[in-house]
C-alpha positions in Angstrom: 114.3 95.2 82.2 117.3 95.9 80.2 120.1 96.8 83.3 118.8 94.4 85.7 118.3 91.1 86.3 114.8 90.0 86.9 115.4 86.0 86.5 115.6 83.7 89.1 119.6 83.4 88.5 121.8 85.7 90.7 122.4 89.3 89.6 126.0 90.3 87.6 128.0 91.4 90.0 129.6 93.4 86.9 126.4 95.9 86.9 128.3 98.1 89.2 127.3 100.2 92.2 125.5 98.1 95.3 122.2 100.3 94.5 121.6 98.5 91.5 122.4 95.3 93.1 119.9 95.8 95.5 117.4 96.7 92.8 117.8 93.6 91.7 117.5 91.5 94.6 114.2 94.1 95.6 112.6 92.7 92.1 113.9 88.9 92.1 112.3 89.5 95.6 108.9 90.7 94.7 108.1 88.6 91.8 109.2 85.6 94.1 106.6 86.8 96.6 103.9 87.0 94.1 104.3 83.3 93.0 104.9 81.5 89.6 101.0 81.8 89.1 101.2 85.7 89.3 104.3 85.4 86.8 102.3 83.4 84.2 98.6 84.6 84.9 97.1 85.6 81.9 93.9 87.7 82.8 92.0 89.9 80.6 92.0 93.5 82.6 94.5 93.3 84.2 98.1 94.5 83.6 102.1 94.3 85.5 104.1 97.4 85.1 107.6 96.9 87.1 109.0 101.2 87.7 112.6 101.5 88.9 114.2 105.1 89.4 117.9 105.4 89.1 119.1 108.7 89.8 118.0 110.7 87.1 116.9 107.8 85.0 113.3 106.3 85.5 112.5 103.3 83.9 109.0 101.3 83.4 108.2 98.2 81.8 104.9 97.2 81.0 103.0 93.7 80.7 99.5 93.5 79.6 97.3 90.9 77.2 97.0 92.6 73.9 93.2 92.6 74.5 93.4 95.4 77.0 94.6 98.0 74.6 93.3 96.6 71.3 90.4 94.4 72.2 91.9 91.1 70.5 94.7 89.0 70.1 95.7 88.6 67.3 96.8 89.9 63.8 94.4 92.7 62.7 92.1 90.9 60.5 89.2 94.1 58.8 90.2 98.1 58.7 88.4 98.9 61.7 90.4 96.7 63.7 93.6 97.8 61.8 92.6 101.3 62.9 92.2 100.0 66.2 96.0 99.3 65.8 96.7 102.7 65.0 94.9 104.4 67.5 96.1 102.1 70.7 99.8 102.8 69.6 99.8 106.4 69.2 98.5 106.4 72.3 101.0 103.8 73.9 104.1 105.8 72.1 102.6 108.9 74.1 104.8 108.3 77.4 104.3 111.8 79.0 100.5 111.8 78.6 99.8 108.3 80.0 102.8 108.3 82.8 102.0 111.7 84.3 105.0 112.3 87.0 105.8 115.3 89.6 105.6 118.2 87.9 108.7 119.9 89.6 111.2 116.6 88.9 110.7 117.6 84.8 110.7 114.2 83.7 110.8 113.5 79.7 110.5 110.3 77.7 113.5 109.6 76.0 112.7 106.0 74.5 110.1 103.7 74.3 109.8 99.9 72.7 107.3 97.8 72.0 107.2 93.8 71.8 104.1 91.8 70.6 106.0 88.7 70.2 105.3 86.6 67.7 102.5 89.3 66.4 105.1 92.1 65.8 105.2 91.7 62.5 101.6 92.0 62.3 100.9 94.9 64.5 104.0 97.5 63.8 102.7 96.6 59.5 99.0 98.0 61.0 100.6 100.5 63.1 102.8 102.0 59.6 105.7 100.7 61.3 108.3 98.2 59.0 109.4 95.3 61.3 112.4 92.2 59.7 111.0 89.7 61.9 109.1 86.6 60.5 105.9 85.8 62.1 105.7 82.4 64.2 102.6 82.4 66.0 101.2 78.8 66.1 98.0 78.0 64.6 95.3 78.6 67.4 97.1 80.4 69.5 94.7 82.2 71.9 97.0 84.6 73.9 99.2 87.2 73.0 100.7 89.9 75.5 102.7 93.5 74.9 105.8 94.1 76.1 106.8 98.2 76.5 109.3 99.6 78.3 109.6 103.6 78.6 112.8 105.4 79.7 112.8 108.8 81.0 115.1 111.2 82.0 114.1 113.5 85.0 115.9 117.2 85.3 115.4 117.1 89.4 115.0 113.2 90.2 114.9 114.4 94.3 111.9 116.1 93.5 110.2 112.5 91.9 107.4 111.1 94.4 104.5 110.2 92.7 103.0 109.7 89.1 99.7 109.4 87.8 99.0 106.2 85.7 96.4 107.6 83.0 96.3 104.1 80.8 92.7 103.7 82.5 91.7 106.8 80.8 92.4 105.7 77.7 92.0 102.1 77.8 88.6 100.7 79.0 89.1 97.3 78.4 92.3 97.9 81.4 91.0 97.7 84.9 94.0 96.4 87.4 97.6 97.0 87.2 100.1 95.4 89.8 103.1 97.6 90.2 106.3 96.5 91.5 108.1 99.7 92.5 111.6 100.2 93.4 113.2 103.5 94.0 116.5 104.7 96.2 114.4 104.6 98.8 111.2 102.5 98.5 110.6 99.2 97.3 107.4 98.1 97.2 104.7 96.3 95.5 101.3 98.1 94.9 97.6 97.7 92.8 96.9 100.7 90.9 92.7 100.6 89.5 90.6 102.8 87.7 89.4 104.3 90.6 93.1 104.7 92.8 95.7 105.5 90.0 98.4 107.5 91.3 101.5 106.1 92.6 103.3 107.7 95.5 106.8 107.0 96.9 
């Protein structure tokens, strides 16, 4: 995440007020808890999605193998698979529709970014996106994960206690996403699936 620390080094005292400081520690905390196996698991179905609400501000950052949304990875090779490019990002860029939260707390997506890694060159060119970077993926390389992270802005942030993950809907290939969760009041760690998406604080 971009405002907090999520290494294992100590969190900038310079990042102001004790809240976020203790958002910090909650998510240093939680990934610790999970294990460096959980960091570096890559498994096919199966996504992290870290969501962190800051007074009005309600970020979420998601992790998943490129094969859940697009069903390989690696650079688009044929048209149908370039189409496959197309269709899983206009689907990804639609925040509102696949993060679905309280209806009262009038919560908008402001920004969203994606990161393919060494393949962004190759899937923002499929997606009719222009990208500067250079590809550098190694010859053979098997694995390749998307990084997004999607800011909103929320008009009544007291009223925020639940949203409704929809990226099951849309994605079949997705079937279990870990969620760490940390709020002003709740900071927890939680397995969204097909069958139990919503997530309530």
């Amino acid at each position: 995440m971009q405002q907090c620390c999520i290494s294992l080094a100590p969190c900038s005292p310079s990042l102001g007020s004790m809240i976020r400081i203790l958002k910090c520690a909650a998510i240093v905390g939680m990934w610790m808890a999970c294990g460096a196996k959980a960091h570096e698991a890559h498994v096919h179905g199966m996504a992290k999605l870290e969501v962190v609400q800051e007074d009005s501000v309600l970020t979420m950052h998601l992790e998943s193998p490129l094969a859940n949304f697009f069903g390989f990875e690696r650079a688009p090779r044929t048209s149908k698979e370039r189409d496959a490019v197309q269709r899983g990002m206009e689907r990804l860029r639609d925040g509102d529709a696949i993060f679905v939260t309280s209806p009262a707390a009038g919560c908008r997506l402001k920004s969203v970014a994606f990161d393919f890694g060494a393949l962004t060159p190759a899937f923002t060119a499929a997606a009719g996106q222009h990208s500067s970077l250079a590809s550098t993926a190694p010859p053979g390389n098997e694995h390749a994960n998307l990084d997004a992270e999607y800011t909103f802005n929320c008009k009544a942030p007291e009223a925020l206690h639940q949203m409704d993950v929809k990226l099951f809907e849309v994605f079949p290939g997705l079937g279990r996403i870990n969620v760490q969760l940390v709020t002003p009041k709740s900071q927890a760690g939680r397995n969204l699936t097909r069958g139990s998406s919503r997530l309530s604080w």
